[in-house]
VOLO-180377 format. One line per field, with one value per residue (C-alpha): x, y, z. Coordinates in steps of 0.25 Angstrom, whole numbers, plus 2048, in hexadecimal, padded with zeros to 3 digits. Example, Ala and Ser with C-alpha at 12.3 -4.5 7.8 and 13.67 -1.06 7.14 Angstrom:
VOLO-180377
u: [831, 837]
v: [7EE, 7FC]
w: [81F, 81D]
END
This chain:
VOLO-180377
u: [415, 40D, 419, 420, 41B, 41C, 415, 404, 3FB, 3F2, 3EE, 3E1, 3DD, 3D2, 3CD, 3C5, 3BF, 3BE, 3B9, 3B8, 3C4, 3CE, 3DC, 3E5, 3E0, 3DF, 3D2, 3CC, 3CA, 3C3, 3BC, 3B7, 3AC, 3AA, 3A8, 3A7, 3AD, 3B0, 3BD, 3BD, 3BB, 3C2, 3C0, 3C5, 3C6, 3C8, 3CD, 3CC, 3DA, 3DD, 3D3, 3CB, 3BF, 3BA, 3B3, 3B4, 3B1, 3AF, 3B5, 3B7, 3C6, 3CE, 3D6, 3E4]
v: [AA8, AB4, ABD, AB6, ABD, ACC, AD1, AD0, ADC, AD4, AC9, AC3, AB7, AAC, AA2, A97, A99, AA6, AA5, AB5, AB5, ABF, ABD, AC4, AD3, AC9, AC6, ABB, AC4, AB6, AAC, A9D, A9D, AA6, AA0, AA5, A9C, A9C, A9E, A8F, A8C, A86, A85, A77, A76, A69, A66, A5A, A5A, A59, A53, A4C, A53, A62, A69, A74, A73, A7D, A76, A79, A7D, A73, A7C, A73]
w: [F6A, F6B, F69, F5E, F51, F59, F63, F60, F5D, F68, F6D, F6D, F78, F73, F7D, F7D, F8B, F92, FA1, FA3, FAE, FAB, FB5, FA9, FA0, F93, F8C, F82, F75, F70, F79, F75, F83, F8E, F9B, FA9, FB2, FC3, FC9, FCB, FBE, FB2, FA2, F9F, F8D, F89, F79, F71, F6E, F7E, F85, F7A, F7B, F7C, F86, F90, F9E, FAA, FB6, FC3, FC8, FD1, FD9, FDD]
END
């Protein structure tokens, strides 16, 4: 989809939720909430449309 009107000039990234950990060279130009999480954390959004009601939570990671 990104290529289908030519190739862009650039590219800009927006997140809702940016937990400061990097694993690839991109970066959020625009960032709804910074939060610094641990390793064995996760971000949890939840949506009226989905889940019927909106929050987000900080949880602990379940490892399998």
């Amino acid at each position: 989809a990104l290529f289908e009107h030519g190739r862009p000039a650039r590219v800009q990234l927006l997140v809702l939720i940016d937990r400061g950990w990097r694993e690839l060279p991109i970066e959020a130009r625009y960032i709804g909430r910074k939060i610094q999480t641990a390793a064995n954390e996760i971000i949890e959004v939840k949506f009226n449309e989905i889940d019927q009601t909106e929050k987000v939570l900080l949880v602990e990671k379940v490892e399998d």
